[in-house]
N, C-alpha and C positions, 0 to 999 in steps of 0.2 A: 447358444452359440459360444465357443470357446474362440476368445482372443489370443493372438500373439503380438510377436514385433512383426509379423508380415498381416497382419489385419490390416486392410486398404482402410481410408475413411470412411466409405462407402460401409464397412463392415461393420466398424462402430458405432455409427449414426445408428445403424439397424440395432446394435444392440443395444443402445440407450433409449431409441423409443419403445422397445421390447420393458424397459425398467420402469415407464411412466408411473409416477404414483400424485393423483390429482389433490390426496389428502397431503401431502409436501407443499403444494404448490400455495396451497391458501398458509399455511405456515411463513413460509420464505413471503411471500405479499407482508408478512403485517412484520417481516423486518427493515422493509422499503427496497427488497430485490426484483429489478423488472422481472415479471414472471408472463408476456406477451408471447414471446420464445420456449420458453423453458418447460423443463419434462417431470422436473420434482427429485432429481438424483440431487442424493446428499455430496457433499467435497468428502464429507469418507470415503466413500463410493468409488467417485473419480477417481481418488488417490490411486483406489485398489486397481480400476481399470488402466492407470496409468503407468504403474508397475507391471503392469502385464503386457502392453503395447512398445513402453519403451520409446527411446528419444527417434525422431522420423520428423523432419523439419519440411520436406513439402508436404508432408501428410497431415502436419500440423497446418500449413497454409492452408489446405483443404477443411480442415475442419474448420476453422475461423470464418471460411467462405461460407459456411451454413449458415450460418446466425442464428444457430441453437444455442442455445443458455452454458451445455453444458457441454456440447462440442467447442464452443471459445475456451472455455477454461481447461478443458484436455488440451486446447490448443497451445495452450500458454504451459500445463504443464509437458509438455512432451516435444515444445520447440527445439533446438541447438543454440541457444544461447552464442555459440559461436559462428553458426550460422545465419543468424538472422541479421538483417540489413536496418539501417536507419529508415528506409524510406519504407520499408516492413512494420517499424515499428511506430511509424507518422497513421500509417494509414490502419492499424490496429486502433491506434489512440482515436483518430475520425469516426470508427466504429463504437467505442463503447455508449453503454447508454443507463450503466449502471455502476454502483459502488466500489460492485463485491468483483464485477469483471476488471472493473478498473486495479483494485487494490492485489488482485491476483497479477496481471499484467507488468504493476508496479516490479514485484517481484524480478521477473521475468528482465523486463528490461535494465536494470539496476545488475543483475547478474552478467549480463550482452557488454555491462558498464557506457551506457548512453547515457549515466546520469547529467555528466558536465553538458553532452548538447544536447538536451529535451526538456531538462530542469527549466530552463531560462526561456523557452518558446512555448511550454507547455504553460507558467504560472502566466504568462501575461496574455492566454487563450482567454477569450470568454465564455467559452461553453462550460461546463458546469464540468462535468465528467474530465474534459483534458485537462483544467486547472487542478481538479481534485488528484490528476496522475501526477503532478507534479509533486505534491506535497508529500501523496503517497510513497511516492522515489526519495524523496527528502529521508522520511520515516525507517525505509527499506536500505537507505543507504545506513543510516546511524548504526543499526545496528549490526547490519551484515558483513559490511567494508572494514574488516579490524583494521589492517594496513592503511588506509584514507589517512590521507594529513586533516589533521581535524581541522587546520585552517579552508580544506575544502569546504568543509561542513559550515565551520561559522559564518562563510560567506553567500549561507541561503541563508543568514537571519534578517537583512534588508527585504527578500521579496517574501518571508514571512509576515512581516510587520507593514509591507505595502498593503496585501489580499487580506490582514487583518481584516477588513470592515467588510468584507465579501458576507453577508448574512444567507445566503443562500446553505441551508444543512448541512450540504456530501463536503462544502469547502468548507466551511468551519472548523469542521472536526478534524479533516484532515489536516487545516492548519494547524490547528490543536494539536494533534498527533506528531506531527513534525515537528513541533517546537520541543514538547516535551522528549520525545527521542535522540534528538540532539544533546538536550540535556541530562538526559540520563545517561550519553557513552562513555565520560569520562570527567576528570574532576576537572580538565582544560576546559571542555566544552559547557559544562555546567555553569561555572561563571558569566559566560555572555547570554548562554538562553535563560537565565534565569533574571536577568537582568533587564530586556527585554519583556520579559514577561511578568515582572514589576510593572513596567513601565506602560502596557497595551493595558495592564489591573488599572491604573488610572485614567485610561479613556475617556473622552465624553461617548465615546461609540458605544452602541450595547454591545455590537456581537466581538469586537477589538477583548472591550473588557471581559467578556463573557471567556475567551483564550486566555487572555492573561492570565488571569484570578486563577481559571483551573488548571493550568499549567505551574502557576507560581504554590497551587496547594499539594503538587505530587513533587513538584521538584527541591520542595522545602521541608517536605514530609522525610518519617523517619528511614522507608525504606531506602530510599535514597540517600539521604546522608549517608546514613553504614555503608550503603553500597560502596561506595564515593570514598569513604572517610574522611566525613564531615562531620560527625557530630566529635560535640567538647568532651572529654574525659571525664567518667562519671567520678564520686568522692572516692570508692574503692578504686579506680582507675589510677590515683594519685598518691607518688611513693613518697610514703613522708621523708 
């Protein structure tokens, strides 16, 4: 089946179950992707099918309504970012039930710029998946948003340092990732997350400290200073 931009959903469903490949699917399992739904198509894959399909926002609704693995993430790639509605992107978030839909998603809504109202309702959710889209957006903001006042930014490093002690996996890391992203945007931002992230390294918490420590060993590391310019002048560096 050759795809276009006039491929109904209907059209793509058929052709992504057309691509099932079962030896994918035990792959994506042992990286902790729900694979209950899913068909075993790679996100190269999708990329390609998404380039072919092109942007179609109720057609993107449609596919989201499957609850196929990899019809969500066509959903998310081929939505209109300018068409999509908050209460669209409420009830996408009620849906996920995975990492990798979540961290795609991220994307997606950060782009719509819902970061300011989802951020704040999303990290003080308790389900595992909408907490972890919070952090995710955090992460997707740092580095996407060049124009973002970084004072936006620095003022997720309180519900950073709240969901710190969240030991549950998908949050963690995505805490993790948020901090450090922040830190890594610029040499304003770098100071406060890194500071912070001293400060969670001292924990009595395991999983606080467990963010800190590693967040405080990439944002202290060399790539980062350079980036930054941060590191001190080496001996040839210094004009006598």
């Amino acid at each position: 089946m050759t795809l276009s931009p006039t491929s109904s959903a209907e059209d793509i469903i058929a052709h992504l179950r057309a691509q099932r490949s079962q030896d994918s699917l035990a792959g994506m399992a042992r990286f902790g992707i729900d694979t209950e739904t899913a068909l075993g198509l790679s996100n190269v894959a999708l990329h390609g099918i998404a380039r072919q399909v092109k942007t179609g926002h109720a057609r993107a609704l449609d596919l989201w309504q499957s609850d196929i693995r990899e019809a969500r993430i066509l959903a998310a790639f081929t939505a209109d970012p300018k068409a999509l509605t908050l209460d669209e992107a409420r009830r996408w978030a009620d849906d996920c039930n995975s990492w990798e839909i979540v961290d795609t998603v991220a994307d997606l809504f950060v782009t719509a710029r819902f970061e300011q109202a989802l951020i704040p309702n999303f990290a003080e959710d308790d389900r595992q998946f909408v907490r972890r889209l919070a952090f995710s957006m955090m992460a997707m903001a740092a580095v996407h948003l060049k124009k973002e006042p970084d004072a936006s930014l620095l003022a997720w490093l309180p519900l950073i340092e709240r969901h710190a002690e969240d030991e549950r996996n998908f949050v963690k890391k995505a805490v993790n990732w948020a901090l450090r992203q922040i830190g890594k945007r610029n040499f304003t931002c770098h100071g406060p997350a890194l500071a912070l992230a001293e400060k969670l390294g001292r924990s009595t918490d395991r999983t606080a400290r467990w963010i800190g420590k590693d967040a405080v060993r990439e944002l202290s590391g060399p790539k980062v200073s350079e980036k930054l310019g941060l590191m001190a002048p080496g001996p040839d560096d210094v004009k006598a």
